[in-house]
C-alpha positions, 0 to 999 in steps of 0.5 A, a space after each residue: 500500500 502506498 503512503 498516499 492511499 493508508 486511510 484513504 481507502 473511503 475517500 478513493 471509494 468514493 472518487 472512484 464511484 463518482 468517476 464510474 458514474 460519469 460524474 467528477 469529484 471536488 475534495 476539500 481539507 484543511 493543507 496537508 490533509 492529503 488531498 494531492 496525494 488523492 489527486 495522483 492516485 487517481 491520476 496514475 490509476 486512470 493512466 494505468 487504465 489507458 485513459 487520457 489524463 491531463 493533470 493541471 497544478 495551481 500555484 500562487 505565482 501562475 494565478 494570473 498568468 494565461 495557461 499556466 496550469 498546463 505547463 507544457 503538454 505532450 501530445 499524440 507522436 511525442 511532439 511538446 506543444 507550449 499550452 495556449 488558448 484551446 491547446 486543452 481541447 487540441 489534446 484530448 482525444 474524441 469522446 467514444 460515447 462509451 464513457 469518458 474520453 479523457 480525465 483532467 485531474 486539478 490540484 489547488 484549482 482555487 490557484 489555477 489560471 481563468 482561462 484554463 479553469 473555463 476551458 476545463 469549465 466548457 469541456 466538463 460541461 460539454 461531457 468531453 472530460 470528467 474532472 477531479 479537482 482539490 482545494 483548501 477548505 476555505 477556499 471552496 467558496 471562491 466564486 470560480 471553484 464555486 463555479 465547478 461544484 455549483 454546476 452538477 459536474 462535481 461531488 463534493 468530497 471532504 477529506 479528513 484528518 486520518 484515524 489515530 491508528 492510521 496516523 500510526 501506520 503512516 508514522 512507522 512507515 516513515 520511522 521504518 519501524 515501530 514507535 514507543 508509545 510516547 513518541 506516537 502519542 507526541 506524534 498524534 498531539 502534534 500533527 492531529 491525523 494531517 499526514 503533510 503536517 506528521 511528515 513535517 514534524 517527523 523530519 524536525 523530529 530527526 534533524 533536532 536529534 529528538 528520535 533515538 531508536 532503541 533496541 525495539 522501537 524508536 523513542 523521543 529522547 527530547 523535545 523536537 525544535 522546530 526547523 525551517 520547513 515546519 515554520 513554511 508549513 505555518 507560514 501557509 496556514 497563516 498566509 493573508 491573515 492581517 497583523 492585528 488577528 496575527 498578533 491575536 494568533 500568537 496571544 492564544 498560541 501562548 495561553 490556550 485553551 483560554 477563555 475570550 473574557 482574558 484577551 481583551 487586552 490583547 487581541 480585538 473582537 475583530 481580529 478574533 473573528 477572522 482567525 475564526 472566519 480563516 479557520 485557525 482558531 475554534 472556539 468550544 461548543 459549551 464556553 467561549 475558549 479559543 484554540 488553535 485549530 492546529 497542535 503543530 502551528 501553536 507549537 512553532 508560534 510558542 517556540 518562536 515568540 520572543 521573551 519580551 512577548 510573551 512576557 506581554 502577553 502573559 502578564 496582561 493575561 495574568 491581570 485580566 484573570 483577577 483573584 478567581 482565574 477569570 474561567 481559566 484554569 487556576 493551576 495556568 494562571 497561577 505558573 504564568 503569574 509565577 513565570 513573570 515575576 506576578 505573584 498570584 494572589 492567595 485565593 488563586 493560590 489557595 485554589 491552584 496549589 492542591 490542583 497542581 499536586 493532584 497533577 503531578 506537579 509538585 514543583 508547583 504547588 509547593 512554590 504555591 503553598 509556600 506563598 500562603 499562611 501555615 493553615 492545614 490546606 497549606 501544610 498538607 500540600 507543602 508535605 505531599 508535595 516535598 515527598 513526591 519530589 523524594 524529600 520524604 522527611 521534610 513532607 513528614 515534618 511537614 505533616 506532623 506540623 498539620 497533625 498539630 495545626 489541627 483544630 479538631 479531630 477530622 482535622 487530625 484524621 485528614 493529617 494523619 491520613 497524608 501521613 499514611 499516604 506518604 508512608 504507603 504509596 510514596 516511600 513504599 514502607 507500609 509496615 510504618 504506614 500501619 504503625 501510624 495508622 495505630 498510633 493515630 487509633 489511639 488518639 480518636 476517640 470519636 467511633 465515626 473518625 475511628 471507622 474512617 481512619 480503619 477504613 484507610 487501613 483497610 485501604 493500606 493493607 490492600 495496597 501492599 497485596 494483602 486482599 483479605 482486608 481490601 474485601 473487608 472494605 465492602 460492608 463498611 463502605 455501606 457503613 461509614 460516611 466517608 469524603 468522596 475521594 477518600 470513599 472513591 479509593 477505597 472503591 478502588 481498591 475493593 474492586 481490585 480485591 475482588 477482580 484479584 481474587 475472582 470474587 467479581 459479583 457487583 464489581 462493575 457497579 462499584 466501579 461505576 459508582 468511583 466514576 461517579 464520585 470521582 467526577 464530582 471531585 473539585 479538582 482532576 485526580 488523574 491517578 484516581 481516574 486511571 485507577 477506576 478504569 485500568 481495575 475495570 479492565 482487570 474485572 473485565 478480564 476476570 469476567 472473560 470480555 477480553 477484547 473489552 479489556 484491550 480495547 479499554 486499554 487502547 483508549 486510555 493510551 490514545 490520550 494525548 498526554 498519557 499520565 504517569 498513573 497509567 504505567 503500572 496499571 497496564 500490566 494488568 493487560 498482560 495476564 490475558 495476553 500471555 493467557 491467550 499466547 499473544 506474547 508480542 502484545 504483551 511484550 508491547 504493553 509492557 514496553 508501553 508500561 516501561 516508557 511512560 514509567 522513564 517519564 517520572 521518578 516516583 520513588 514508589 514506582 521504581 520497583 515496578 518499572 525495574 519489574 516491568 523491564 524485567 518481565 520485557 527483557 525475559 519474554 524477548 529472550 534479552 535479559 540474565 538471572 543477575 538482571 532479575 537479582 538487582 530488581 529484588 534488592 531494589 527498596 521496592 522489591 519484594 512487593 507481592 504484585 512485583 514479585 508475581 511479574 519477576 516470577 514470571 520474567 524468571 520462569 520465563 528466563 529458565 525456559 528460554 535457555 532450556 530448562 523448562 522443569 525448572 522454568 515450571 517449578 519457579 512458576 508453580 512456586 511463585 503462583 502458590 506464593 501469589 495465592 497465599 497472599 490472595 493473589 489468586 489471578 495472578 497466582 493462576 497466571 503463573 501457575 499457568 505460564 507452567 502450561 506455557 512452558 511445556 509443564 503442566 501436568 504437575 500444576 493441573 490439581 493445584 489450578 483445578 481446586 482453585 477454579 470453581 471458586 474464582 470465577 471464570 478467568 481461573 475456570 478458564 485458565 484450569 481447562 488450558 491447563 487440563 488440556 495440556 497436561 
């Protein structure tokens, strides 16, 4: 398939029936959209067919020049005959009366010159030729284009943006092999599914030294500067735009998406509505917030707009927000403040400072709170905040100081809970989470606080594996009046439970109901959000809708910042994976787990990026036994879901190298493990893997008596493994 025709095959499906039908075609799409490409295939399979095809090319500079457009045409014995005035009709031969004598195929015909475009206009119309044409979108409305397609010859085609998968097949073609999932997704944001603007950005991408291609897919190594031929790309979206709606373009190009209210200072209404008339800016359906209707063009204005603009731009943006934002997120406005030296004032700061943490950007919400009185808000951001950023014992000083700067005991509950949560699920020490968390018992006396505090206990237990307590939660749930992010964790982690263990009765309603709690939620928590949807993808493979689960899967990578959050929950696809023989997707998923992982350096994190690495290089036949070693001495290793993927990564070490009597003993080991601490799906799966490796008569029993009890996926994975044995 060539490159022109890769998601295209709609769009040739209709030109190819309009033409069968004696009818032309006139495509319209935004530049670079691939509308060229369309016109030559067309052009070279009606050549291939032995019809008469004259291609005509507009430009800017032949516009007024009389036959520009036909250049020089060759004629029947050889002879070049310089166009002129008539010179078209001399060229094509006599129609036949059994369809179409010639075809004339006219691309940018908004740029061809009057006197071929009413030539073409006369033959169409006399049914000499039949016409497939192309132009810009906006350029459609040209009274002479108008003339074509208002005159019944022409269908009008749109041609849009390719599909995501498509945009990726173009991608690693032009790569020449696959992509991580960072750079398709940095692809995706930029070029938007506009095939000219991918290639563009590809070619800066390789120039800037942003690509590396690692040892199984090629990977961005820094951000892409843009070069010469991407700022010509732009320099044609924004031809003909007046410097005042330029200098509006640049405005939102730093501040999108910005609500209209914040560029009065710097751009008209005026200059507004024609960027919306030209098609560069768009405005939402549901609020008056501009974008650029391009990634890549706001990303070259960004790059290039010097500091003293965007210092302008900024500031007078930062004081048309006011202290509430003016409808702008709080989290922006806040950092551009921050940026130009304008400190935001402390009910913005108030408000940004716990959204920025919720984000992943701690930097910033520290440098937020900091600006603030030491209320308890503000100390358990600064403490949350020092932790994520690996000073775990400032965060704690932080937070201790919270415990005693609160003024009743919900207060002291919200403290010792960051407390816990900096313990657990930061510094990964869980044994002193609990120690904590016993300690803080003592001291409320209140049985409604008491519940809520072993209710997060509960929650503790189940984040180190221990499922026994994770089920416990069930009831209480039911019982206890909990915050609603407080309340939707501990959905979060029942569902887990339950899915882990094969006890899957209610498991989708409950995660509904975290959906639900999660978005009335002030503020965005993508970590909750990611949590929710991967623990129904693992509910989903419990309850054996498998390709619901991938396909779940596949959304939540489409996005076009995929968070940090995501990376240790997409092991949870493996397990179906490896169950269904699909060694190559699972190999991917981890791949794809890994790189979003290289992305940050959550410290509780590491064990299971070093895991997942592991578990990537023993399937592909790359890693040794000492690999293996290191990431069990890493501070995070021993963790039960860690130790079930190193299981696996040695089981499979083992049998590559031949050993399979060992590869099934480490696996049938490590599974028992697994179940011992409720792990029972992950249990199975290694027991399983067992199977895989040519060894499975000595585990058939063991999976049997689990099945039956945990639901279908256990169930399914004991009749593979019968069949085997």
């Amino acid at each position: 398939m060539r490159e022109q025709t890769v998601g295209r095959d709609r769009e040739l499906d209709g030109l190819l029936e309009a033409l069968e039908h004696r009818r032309g075609a006139l495509l319209t799409g935004p530049i670079g959209v691939g509308r060229s490409h369309l016109c030559r295939e067309v052009a070279m399979r009606a050549k291939d067919a032995g019809t008469t095809t004259v291609e005509l090319h507009g430009t800017a500079a032949g516009r007024h020049v009389p036959c520009s457009a036909l250049g020089t045409l060759v004629v029947h014995g050889g002879r070049k005959v310089t166009a002129r005035p008539g010179t078209l009709r001399q060229v094509l031969p006599a129609r036949s009366g059994r369809g179409r004598a010639a075809l004339v195929v006219g691309d940018d015909v908004h740029l061809v010159d009057d006197t071929t475009l009413a030539e073409v206009l006369t033959l169409a119309r006399s049914g000499v030729i039949d016409v497939v044409a192309s132009c810009p979108t906006a350029s459609a409305s040209d009274p002479r284009v108008q003339d074509l397609w208002r005159s019944d010859l022409l269908d009008r085609l749109a041609v849009p943006s390719l599909e995501r998968r498509d945009a990726d097949v173009l991608l690693e073609r032009w790569l020449g092999g696959p992509a991580s999932i960072a750079l398709r997704a940095a692809a995706w944001a930029m070029a938007d599914g506009v095939p000219l603007v991918l290639r563009e950005w590809l070619a800066a991408a390789r120039a800037s030294g942003a690509l590396r291609d690692g040892d199984a897919y090629w990977e961005m190594e820094r951000p892409v500067v843009p070069d010469e031929r991407l700022r010509d790309l732009v320099s044609r979206h924004i031809a003909g735009v007046s410097s005042e709606a330029r200098d509006a373009l640049h405005a939102i190009a730093l501040t999108e998406p910005v609500p209209l209210t914040l560029l009065e200072d710097v751009a008209s209404a005026e200059a507004l509505a024609e960027l919306e008339q030209r098609g560069l800016i768009e405005l939402a359906d549901d609020a008056p917030i501009a974008t650029t209707c391009l990634p890549v063009l706001a990303e070259v204005l960004r790059h290039d707009a010097g500091p003293l603009q965007r210092r302008l731009v900024l500031s007078r943006v930062v004081e048309a927000a006011g202290t509430d934002g003016g409808g702008a997120d709080p989290v922006r406005v806040a950092a551009w403040g921050t940026e130009v030296g304008v400190a935001p004032t402390d009910e913005l700061a108030a408000r940004a400072a716990p959204l920025a943490l919720s984000r992943f950007d701690a930097p910033l919400a520290e440098r937020l709170a900091s600006q603030l009185p030491p209320t308890l808000g503000t100390l358990l951001v600064l403490g949350r905040a020092a932790a994520m950023q690996g000073r775990v014992d400032e965060g704690l000083a932080h937070l201790d100081q919270a415990v005693r700067a609160a003024t009743d005991a919900r207060e002291r509950v919200e403290a010792h809970a960051a407390i816990v949560e900096v313990l657990s699920m930061v510094n990964g020490d869980r044994a002193a989470a609990m120690v904590h968390l016993d300690d803080a018992l003592d001291a409320i006396e209140d049985p409604d606080l008491r519940r809520q505090l072993e209710v997060r206990s509960l929650l503790v237990s189940a984040l180190d594996g221990r499922f026994d307590g994770a089920l416990a939660l069930g009831p209480l749930l039911d019982e206890v009046s909990l915050p609603p992010l407080v309340e939707a964790h501990c959905l979060v982690a029942h569902t887990l439970a339950q899915s882990m263990t094969g006890q899957v009765d209610g498991v989708l309603a409950r995660l509904d109901r975290a959906d639900q709690l999660a978005a009335t939620l002030a503020f965005d928590h993508p970590v909750l959000q990611t949590q929710v949807g991967m623990n129904r993808v693992l509910a989903l493979q419990t309850l054996l809708r498998f390709e619901e689960a991938s396909t779940l899967t596949d959304g939540m990578l489409d996005r076009s910042r995929p968070d940090l959050s995501l990376a240790p929950w997409l092991t949870v696809d493996v397990a179906s994976l490896i169950l269904r023989g699909e060694l190559g997707r699972a190999a991917l998923r981890l791949q794809q787990s890994a790189t979003l992982l290289q992305r940050g350096d959550a410290i509780g994190m590491a064990g299971i990026t070093a895991a997942a690495a592991a578990a990537v290089g023993a399937i592909e036949g790359r890693i040794t036994p000492a690999d293996i070693d290191r990431v069990r001495t890493m501070p995070a290793g021993g963790e039960a879901r860690i130790d079930v993927w190193l299981v696996l990564a040695e089981a499979w070490l083992h049998a590559r190298g031949g050993d399979l009597d060992v590869a099934a003993r480490v696996a049938r080991d490590g599974g028992q493990r697994a179940v011992e601490h409720d792990h029972v799906v992950w249990g199975a799966m290694s027991m399983h893997t067992a199977t895989r490796v040519g060894r499975g008569a000595d585990v058939a029993a063991e999976l049997v008596e689990l099945a039956g009890r945990h639901g279908p996926l256990v169930d399914l994975m004991a009749e593979h493994t019968r069949a085997a044995a």
